[in-house]
C-alpha positions in Angstrom: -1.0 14.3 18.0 -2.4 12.9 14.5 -0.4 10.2 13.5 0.4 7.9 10.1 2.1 6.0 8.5 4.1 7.1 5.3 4.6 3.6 3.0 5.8 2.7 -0.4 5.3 -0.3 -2.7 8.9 -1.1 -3.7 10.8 -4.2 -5.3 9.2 -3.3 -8.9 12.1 -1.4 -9.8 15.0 -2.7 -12.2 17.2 -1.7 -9.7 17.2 -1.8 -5.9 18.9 2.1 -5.6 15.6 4.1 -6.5 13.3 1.6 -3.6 17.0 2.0 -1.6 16.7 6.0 -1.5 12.7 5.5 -1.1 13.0 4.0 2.4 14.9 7.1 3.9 11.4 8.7 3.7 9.0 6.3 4.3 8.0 4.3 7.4 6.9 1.3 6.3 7.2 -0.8 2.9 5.0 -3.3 0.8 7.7 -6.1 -1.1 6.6 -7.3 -4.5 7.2 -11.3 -3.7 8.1 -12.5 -7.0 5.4 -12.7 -9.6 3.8 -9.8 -11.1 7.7 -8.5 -10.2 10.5 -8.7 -7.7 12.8 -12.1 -7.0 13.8 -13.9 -3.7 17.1 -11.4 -3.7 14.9 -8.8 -3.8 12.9 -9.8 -1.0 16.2 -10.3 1.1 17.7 -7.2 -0.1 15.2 -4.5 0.5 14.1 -5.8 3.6 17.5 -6.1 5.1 17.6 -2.5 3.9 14.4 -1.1 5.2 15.0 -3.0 9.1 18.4 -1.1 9.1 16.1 2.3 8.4 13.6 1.0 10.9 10.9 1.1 8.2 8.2 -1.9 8.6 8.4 -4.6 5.6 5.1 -6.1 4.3 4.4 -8.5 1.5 2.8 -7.2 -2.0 1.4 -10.6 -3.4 -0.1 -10.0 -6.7 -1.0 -11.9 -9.8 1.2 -12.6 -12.9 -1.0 -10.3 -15.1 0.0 -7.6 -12.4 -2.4 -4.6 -13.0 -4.3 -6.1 -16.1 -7.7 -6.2 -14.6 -9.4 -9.4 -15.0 -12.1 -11.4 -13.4 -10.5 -12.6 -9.8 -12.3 -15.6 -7.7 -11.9 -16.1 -3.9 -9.9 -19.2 -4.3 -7.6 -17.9 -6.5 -7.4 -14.5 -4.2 -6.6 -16.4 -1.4 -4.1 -18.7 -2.9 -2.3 -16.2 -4.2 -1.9 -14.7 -1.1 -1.1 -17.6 0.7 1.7 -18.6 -2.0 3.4 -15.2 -1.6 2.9 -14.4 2.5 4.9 -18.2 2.2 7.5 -16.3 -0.1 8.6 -13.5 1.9 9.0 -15.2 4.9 11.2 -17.7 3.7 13.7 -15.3 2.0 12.9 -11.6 4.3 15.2 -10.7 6.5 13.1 -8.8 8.8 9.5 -10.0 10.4 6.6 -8.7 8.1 4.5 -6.6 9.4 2.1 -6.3 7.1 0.2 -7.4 3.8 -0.7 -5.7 1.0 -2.4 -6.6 -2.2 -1.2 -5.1 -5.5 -2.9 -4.5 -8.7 -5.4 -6.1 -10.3 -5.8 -8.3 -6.9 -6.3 -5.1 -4.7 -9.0 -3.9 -7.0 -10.6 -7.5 -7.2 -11.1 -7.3 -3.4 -13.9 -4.6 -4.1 -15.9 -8.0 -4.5 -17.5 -8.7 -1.1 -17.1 -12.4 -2.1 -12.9 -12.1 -3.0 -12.9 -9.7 0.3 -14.4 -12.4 2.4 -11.9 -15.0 0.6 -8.6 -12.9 1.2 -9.7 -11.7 5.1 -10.3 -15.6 6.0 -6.9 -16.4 4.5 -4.9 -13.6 6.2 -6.4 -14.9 9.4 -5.7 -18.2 8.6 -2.0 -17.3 8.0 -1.1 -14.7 10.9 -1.0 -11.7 9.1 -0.4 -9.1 11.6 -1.8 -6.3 9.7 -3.9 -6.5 6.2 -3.8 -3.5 4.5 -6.8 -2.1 2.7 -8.4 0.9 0.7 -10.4 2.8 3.1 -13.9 2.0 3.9 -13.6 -1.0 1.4 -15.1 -4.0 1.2 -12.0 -5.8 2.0 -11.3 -3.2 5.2 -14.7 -4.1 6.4 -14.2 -7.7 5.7 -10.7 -8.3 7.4 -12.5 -6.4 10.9 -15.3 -8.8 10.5 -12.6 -11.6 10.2 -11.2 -10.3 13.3 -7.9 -9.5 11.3 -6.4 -5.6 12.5 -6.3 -3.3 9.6 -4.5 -0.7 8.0 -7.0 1.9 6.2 -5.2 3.3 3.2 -5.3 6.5 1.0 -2.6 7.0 -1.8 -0.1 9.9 -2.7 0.2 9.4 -6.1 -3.8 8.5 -7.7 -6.6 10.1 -8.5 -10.2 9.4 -6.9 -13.7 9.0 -8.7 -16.6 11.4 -6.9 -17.4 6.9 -5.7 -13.6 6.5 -3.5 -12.7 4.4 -6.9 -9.1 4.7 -7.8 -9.4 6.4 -11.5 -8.5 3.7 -13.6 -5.0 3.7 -14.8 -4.6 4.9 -18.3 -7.2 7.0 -18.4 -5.8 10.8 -18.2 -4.8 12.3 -15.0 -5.4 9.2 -13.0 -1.8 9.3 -11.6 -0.5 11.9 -9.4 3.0 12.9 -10.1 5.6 15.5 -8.3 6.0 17.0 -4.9 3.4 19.4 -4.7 0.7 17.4 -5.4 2.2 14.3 -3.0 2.7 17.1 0.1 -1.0 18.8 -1.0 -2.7 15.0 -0.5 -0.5 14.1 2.6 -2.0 16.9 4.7 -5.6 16.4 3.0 -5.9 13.3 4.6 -3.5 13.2 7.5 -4.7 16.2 8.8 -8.3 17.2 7.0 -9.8 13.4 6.4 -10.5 14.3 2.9 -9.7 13.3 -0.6 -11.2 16.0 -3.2 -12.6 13.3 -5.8 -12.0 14.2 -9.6 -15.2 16.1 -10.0 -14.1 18.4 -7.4 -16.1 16.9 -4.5 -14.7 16.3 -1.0 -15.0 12.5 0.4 -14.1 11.9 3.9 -11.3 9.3 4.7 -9.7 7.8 7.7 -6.5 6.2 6.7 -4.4 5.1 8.8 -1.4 4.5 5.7 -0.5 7.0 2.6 0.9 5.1 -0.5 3.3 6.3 -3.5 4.1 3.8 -6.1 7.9 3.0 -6.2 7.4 2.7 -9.9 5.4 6.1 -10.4 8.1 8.9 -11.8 8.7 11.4 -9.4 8.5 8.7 -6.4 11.2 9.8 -4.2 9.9 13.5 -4.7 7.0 12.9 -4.3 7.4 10.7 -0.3 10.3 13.2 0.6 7.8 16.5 0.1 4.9 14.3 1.5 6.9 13.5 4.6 8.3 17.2 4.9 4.7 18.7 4.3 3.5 16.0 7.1 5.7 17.2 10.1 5.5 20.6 9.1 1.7 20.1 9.8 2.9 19.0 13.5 1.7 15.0 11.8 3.5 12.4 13.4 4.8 10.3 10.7 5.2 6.4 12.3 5.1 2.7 11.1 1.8 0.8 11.3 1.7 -1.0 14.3 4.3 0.7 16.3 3.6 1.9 19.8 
């Protein structure tokens, strides 16, 4: 049976209700850790919520500019990460499972250099799973690191004819609603394909699918995409599990 896991970057939200109603459809869930967004009550709250769903928590380190793209070092990379993984575990209430890098952070681990910096630093810190865009430089860094990996495709953004995410603010780089969520979810789950902007098809094995909590139309879009997924016979299950 194909398999995957259905995840969700939550604790940017105002409130805890909209990430709240987003773990009755995902599996798993990346925790913003307090500085591009969320708070220690945060952390506590939404992971104490998501074990008692039996959705998989993960932290979201990021950097205080959030998704302002900016020239990122390994240092800093790994610091950042190290600071943050610290973070969740002293206020989650259930065991992380996983990391995840958000923003400008993710896309500053296209750099071989920052890739090598944040793989050595999960290792370093016990991360069970490092999550990472598919065939990345930071996915082929963290299996040269000897750290497992989760490949990732998202729900919710469109793809340069490259496997870039279009950048945001340029037009039609997000995804929103249900049918285009469900319409990705069996691309990828079930055909290994993301069609690219231009039209073009570019393989992908992901073993994760991402919405953004903080994209409109986020709970519509991971209930269709996890309707659309079983009714494709997909096995929808937390990285990691058995």
């Amino acid at each position: 049976m194909v398999r995957i896991d259905l995840s969700a970057d939550i604790g940017e939200n105002p409130e805890f209700a909209a990430d709240e109603a987003l773990l009755e459809f995902v599996t798993s869930a990346s925790l913003a850790c307090g500085i591009h967004a969320g708070s220690p009550e945060a952390i506590a709250r939404l992971s104490a919520a998501a074990a008692a769903r039996g959705v998989g928590v993960g932290a979201h380190p990021g950097l205080p500019d959030g998704r302002k793209a900016r020239i990122v070092g390994p240092r800093e990379a790994a610091e950042a990460l190290r600071e943050q993984v610290e973070e969740f575990r002293r206020h989650s209430k259930a065991p992380m499972q996983h990391v995840k890098l958000h923003g400008a952070l993710y896309h500053a681990a296209r750099d071989p250099r920052v890739a090598r910096g944040v793989a050595e630093a999960a290792k370093e810190l016990g991360v069970p799973i490092l999550v990472a865009q598919a065939g990345s430089p930071l996915e082929r860094a963290a299996r040269d690191a000897g750290v497992r990996v989760a490949a990732e495709a998202f729900l919710d953004r469109a793809y340069e004819p490259d496997g870039r995410l279009v950048a945001r603010g340029r037009p039609g780089a997000m995804l929103e609603g249900a049918e285009p969520a469900a319409r990705r979810a069996v691309q990828v789950a079930v055909d290994r394909r993301i069609l690219a902007v231009d039209g073009r098809e570019l393989p992908v094995e992901a073993d994760t699918l991402c919405v953004h909590g903080d994209t409109p139309g986020a709970l519509e879009a991971a209930r269709a995409a996890r309707a659309a997924l079983e009714l494709a016979g997909v096995e929808v299950k937390r990285m990691g599990a058995p």
